[in-house]
MARLUMZA-798967 format. One line per 5 residues: number of its first residue (from 1); for each residue x negated, y negated, z of N, C-alpha, C. Coordinates in pm, 1 decimal. Each point is the difference from the previous one (the first is absolute). Layout:
N
NUM	X,Y,Z,X,Y,Z,X,Y,Z; ...
//
This chain:
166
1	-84.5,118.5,0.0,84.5,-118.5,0.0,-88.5,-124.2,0.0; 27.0,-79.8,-52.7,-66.4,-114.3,-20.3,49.2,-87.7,125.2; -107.5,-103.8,48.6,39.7,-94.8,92.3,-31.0,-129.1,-9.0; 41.1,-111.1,67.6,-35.5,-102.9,-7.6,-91.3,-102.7,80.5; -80.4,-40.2,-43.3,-70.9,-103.2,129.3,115.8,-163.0,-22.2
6	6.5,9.6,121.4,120.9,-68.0,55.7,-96.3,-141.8,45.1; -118.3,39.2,64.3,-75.9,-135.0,-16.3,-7.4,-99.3,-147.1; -65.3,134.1,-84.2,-8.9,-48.8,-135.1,99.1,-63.0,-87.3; 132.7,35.4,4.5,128.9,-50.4,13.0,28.0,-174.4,16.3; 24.2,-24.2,110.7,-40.8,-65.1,49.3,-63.0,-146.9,-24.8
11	-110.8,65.5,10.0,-102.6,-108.2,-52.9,56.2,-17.9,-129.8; -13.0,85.6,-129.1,122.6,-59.0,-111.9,46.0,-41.3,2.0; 116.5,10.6,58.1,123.9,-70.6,-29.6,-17.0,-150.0,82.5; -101.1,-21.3,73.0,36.6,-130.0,71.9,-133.6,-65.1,-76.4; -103.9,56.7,-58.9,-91.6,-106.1,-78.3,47.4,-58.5,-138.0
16	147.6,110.8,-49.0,96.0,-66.7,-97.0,56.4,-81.7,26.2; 64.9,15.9,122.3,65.5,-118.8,11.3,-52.8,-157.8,71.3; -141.4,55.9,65.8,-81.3,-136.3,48.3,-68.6,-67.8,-130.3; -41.5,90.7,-110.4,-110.7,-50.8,-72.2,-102.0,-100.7,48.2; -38.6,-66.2,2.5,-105.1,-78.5,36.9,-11.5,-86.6,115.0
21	83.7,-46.1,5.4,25.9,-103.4,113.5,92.9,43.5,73.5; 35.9,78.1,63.7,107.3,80.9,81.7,121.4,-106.9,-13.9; 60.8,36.6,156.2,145.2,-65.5,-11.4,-2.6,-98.8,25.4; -28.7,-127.5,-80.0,-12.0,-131.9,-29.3,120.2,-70.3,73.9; 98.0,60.9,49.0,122.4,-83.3,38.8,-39.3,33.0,165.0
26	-13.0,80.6,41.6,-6.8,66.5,125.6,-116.5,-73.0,76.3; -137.8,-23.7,-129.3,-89.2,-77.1,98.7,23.3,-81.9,7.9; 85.0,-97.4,-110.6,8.4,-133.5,8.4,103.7,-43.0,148.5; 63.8,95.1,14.2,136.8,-54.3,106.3,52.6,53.5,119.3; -134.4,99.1,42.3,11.7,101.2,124.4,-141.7,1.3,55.3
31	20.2,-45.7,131.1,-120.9,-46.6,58.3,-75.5,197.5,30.8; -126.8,10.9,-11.6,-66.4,121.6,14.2,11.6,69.3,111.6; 58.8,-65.6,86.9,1.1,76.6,125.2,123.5,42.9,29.8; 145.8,-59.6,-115.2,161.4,22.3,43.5,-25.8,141.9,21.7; 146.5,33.9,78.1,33.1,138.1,32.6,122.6,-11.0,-69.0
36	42.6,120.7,-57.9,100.0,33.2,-28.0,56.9,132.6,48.3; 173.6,-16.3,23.9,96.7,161.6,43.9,97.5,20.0,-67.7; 13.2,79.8,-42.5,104.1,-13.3,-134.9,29.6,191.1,21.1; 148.2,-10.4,-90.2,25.3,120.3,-34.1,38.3,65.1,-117.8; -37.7,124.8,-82.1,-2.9,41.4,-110.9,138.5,96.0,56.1
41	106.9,-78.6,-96.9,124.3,97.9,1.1,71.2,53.6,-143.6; 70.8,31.9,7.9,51.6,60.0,-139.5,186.7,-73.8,-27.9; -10.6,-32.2,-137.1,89.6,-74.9,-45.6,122.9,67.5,-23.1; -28.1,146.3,-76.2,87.4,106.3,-52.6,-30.8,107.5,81.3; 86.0,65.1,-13.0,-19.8,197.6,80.4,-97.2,27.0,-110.8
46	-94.4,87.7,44.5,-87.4,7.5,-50.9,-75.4,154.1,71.3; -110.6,112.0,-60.0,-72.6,46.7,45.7,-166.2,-38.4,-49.1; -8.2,-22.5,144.8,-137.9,-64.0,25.2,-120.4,74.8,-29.9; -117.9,-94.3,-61.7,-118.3,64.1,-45.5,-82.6,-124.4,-50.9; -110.4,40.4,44.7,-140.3,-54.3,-7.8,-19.8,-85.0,121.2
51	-3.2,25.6,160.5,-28.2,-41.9,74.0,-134.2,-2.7,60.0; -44.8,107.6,-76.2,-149.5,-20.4,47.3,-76.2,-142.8,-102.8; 71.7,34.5,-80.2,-88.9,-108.4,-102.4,2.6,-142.0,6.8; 178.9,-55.3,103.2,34.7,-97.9,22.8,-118.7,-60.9,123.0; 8.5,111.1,88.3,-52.3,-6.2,101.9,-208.7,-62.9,-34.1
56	-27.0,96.3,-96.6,-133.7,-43.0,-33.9,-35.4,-112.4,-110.9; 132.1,-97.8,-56.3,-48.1,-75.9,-20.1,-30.9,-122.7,56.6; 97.9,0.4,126.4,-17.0,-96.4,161.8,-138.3,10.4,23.6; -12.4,160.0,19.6,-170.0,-0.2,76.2,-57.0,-35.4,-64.3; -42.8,-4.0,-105.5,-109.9,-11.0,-135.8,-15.1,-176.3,55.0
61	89.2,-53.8,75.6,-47.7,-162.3,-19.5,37.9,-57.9,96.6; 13.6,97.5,143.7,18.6,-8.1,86.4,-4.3,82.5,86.4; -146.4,65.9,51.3,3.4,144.8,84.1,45.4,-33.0,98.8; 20.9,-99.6,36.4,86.1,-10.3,198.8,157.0,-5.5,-2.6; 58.3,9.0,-155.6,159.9,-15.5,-8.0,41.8,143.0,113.4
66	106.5,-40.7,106.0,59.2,61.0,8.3,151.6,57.4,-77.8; -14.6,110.7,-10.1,146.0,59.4,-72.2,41.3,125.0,67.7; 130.0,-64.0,43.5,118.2,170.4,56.5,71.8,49.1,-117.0; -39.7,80.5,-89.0,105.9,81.4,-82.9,97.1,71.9,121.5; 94.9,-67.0,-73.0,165.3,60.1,45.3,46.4,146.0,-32.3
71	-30.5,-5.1,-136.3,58.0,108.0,-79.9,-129.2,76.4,-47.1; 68.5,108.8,-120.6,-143.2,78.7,-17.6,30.8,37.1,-178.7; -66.8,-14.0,-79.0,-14.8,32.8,-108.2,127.5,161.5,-31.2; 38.3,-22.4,-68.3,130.0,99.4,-59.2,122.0,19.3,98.4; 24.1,-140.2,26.1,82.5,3.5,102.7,75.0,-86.5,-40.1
76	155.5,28.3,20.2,128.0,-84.2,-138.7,33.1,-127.7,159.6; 4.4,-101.0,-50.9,56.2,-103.7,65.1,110.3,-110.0,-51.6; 87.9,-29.0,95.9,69.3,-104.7,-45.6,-18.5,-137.2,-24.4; 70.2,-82.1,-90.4,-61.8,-161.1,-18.7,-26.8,-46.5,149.7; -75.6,-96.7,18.8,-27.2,-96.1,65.6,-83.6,141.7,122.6
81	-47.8,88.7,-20.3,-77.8,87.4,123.7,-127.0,-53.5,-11.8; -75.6,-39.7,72.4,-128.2,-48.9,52.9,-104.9,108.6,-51.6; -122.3,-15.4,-107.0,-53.6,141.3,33.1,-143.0,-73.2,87.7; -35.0,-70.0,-22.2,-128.7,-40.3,97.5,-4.9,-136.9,53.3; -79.5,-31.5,135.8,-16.5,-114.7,39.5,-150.4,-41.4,-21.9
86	-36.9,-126.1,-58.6,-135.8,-40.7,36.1,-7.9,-136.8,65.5; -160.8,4.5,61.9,-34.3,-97.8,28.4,-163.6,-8.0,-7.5; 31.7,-85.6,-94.6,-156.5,-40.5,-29.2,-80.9,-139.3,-51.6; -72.0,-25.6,-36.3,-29.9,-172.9,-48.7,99.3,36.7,-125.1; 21.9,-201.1,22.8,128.3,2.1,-111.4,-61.3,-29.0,-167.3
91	-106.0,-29.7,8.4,-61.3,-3.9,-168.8,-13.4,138.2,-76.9; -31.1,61.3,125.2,-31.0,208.8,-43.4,127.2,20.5,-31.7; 80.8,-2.7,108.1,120.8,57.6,-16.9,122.6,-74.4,-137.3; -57.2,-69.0,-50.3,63.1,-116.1,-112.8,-42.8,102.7,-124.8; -136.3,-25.9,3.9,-41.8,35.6,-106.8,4.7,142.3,-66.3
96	22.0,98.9,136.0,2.4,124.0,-36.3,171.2,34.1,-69.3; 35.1,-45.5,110.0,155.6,-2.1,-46.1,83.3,83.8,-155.9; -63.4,-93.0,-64.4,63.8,-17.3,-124.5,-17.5,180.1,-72.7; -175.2,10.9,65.4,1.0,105.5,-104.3,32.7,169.5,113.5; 52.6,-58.3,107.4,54.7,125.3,113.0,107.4,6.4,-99.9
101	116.9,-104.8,8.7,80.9,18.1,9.6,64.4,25.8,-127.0; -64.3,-34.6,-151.0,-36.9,69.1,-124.1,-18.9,149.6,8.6; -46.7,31.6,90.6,-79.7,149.2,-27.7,120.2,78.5,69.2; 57.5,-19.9,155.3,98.4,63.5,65.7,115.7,-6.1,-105.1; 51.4,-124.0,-110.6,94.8,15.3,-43.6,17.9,81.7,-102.5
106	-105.3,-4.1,-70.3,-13.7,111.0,-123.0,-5.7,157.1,22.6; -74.6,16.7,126.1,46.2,163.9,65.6,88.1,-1.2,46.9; 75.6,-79.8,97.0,131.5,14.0,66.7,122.5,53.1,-126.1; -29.8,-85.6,-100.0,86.0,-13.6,-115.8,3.6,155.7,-73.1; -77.2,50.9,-28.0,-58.1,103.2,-41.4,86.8,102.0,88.1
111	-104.2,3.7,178.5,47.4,121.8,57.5,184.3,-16.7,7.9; 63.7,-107.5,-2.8,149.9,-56.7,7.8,78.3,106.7,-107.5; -65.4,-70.7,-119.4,77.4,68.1,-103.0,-7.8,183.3,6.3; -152.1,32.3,-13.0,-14.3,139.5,22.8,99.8,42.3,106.8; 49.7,-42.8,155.6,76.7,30.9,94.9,143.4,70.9,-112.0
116	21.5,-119.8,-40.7,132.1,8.1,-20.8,17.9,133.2,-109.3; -131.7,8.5,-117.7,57.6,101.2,-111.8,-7.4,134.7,108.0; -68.8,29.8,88.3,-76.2,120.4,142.7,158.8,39.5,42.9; 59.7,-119.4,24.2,142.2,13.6,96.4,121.8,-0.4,-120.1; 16.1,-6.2,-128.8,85.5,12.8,-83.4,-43.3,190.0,-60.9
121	-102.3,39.5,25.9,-76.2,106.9,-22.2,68.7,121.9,101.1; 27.9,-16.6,127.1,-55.1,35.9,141.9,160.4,133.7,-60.0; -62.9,95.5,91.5,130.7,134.2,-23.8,-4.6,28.7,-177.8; -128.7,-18.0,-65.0,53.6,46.6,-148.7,-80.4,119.0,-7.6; -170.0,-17.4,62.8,-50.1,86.2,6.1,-126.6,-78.6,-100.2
126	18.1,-74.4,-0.4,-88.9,-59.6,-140.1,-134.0,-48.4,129.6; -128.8,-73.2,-88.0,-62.0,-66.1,82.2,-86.1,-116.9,-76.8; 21.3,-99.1,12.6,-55.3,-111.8,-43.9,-136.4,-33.1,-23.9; -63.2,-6.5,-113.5,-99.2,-8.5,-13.0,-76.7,-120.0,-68.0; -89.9,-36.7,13.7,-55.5,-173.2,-58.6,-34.3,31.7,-82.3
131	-64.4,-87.8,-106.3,-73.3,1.3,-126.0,-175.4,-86.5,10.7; -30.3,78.8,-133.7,-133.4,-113.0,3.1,24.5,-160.3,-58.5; 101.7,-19.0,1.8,56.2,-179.1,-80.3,-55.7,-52.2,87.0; -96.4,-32.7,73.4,-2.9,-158.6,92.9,-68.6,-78.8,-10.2; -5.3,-128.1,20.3,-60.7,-68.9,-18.8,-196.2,70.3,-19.8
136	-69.4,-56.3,-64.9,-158.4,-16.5,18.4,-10.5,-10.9,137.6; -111.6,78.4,-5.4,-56.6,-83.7,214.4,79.7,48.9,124.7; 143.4,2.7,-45.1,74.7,-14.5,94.7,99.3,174.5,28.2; -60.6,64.5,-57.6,58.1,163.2,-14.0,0.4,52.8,137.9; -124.1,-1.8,51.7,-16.0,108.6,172.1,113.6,-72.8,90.2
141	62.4,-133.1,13.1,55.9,-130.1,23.7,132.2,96.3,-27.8; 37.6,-15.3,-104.9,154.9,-24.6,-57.8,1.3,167.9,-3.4; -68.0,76.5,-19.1,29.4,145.1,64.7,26.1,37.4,136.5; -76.4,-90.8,117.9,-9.6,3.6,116.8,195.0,-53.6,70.1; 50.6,-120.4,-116.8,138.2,-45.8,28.4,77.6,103.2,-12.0
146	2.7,69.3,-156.2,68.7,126.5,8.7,-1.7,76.9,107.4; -111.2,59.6,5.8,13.1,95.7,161.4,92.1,-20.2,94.9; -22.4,-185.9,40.1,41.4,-54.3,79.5,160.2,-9.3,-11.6; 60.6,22.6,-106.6,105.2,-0.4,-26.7,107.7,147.1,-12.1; -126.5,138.7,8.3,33.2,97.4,-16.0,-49.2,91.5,-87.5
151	-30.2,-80.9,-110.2,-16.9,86.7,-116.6,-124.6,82.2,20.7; -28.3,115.0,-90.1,-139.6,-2.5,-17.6,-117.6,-9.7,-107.3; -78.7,-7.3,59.9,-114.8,-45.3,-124.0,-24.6,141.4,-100.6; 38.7,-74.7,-138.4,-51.6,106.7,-96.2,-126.2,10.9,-25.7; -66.5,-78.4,-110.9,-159.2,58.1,-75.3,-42.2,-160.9,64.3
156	-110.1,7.0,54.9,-58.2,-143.6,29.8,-113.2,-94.4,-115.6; 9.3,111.4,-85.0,-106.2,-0.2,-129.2,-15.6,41.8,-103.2; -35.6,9.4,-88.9,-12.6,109.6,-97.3,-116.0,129.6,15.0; -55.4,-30.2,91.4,-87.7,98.4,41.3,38.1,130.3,132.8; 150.9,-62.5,20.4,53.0,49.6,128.6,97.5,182.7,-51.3
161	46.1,-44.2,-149.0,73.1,143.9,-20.6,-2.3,-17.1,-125.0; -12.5,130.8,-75.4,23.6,-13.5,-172.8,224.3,-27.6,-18.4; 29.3,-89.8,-126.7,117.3,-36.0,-4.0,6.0,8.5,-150.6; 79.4,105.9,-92.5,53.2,-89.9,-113.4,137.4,27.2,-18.6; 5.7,-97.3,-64.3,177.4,-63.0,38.7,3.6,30.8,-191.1
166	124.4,-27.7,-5.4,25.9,11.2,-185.3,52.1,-112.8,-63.3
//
């Protein structure tokens, strides 16, 4: 099985979105030492996924953030349920933000939908299985939502099982 460095991650996705001069709004208008407490909740019912990743893009720019996860990855919640609390400097916690909460929505979304085909499935005898369609980069990720949603993982590769289809 293939895995992911979640550091490496990470650092991607937030040197995309800093490019050069990081978050230009955040330094300009948040003194370096603010604290911030805030809470990451959910808008829609939803089953939850990618909390570790939410969680490590706080740390990545803020190792002293505190965070209480509420909830736990493949776990169905209703709108407005709390899944984590932080508290940490408020420029870290600004800046990371955007691309936590990018990343939780696109697996949440994922493991959500997978829930639902799992539970329209459930008493047939059938069993749900993913595909190799996913995004570039983002496969061990958006296979990991499935799981999270029920399903299970088919071929992770082309090197994983011989397949011909007609």
């Amino acid at each position: 099985m293939i895995t992911i460095d979640i550091d490496a991650f990470v650092a991607a996705t937030l040197a995309e979105d800093l490019g050069t001069l990081g978050d230009i709004t955040s330094l300009a208008v948040i003194p370096a030492d603010a604290r911030f407490t805030g809470v990451m909740d959910s808008r829609d019912p939803i089953v939850v996924a990618g909390l570790d990743l939410a969680e490590a893009f706080f740390r990545s720019l803020d190792p002293t953030v505190r965070i209480e996860r509420l909830v736990e990855d493949g776990q169905q919640v209703a709108a407005g349920t709390e899944l984590m609390r932080l508290e940490g400097l408020a420029r870290a916690m600004l800046t990371a933000e955007r691309s936590a909460l990018n990343t939780m929505q696109h697996l949440s979304g994922i493991a959500t939908m997978t829930r639902r085909y799992v539970d329209e499935l459930r008493g047939t005898g059938a069993t749900l299985l993913d595909t190799r369609k996913t995004i570039p980069g983002l496969r061990v990720l958006e296979k990991y939502a499935t799981r999270m949603g029920g399903a299970q993982n088919h071929r992770m590769g082309l090197w994983d099982a011989a397949m011909i289809k007609d």
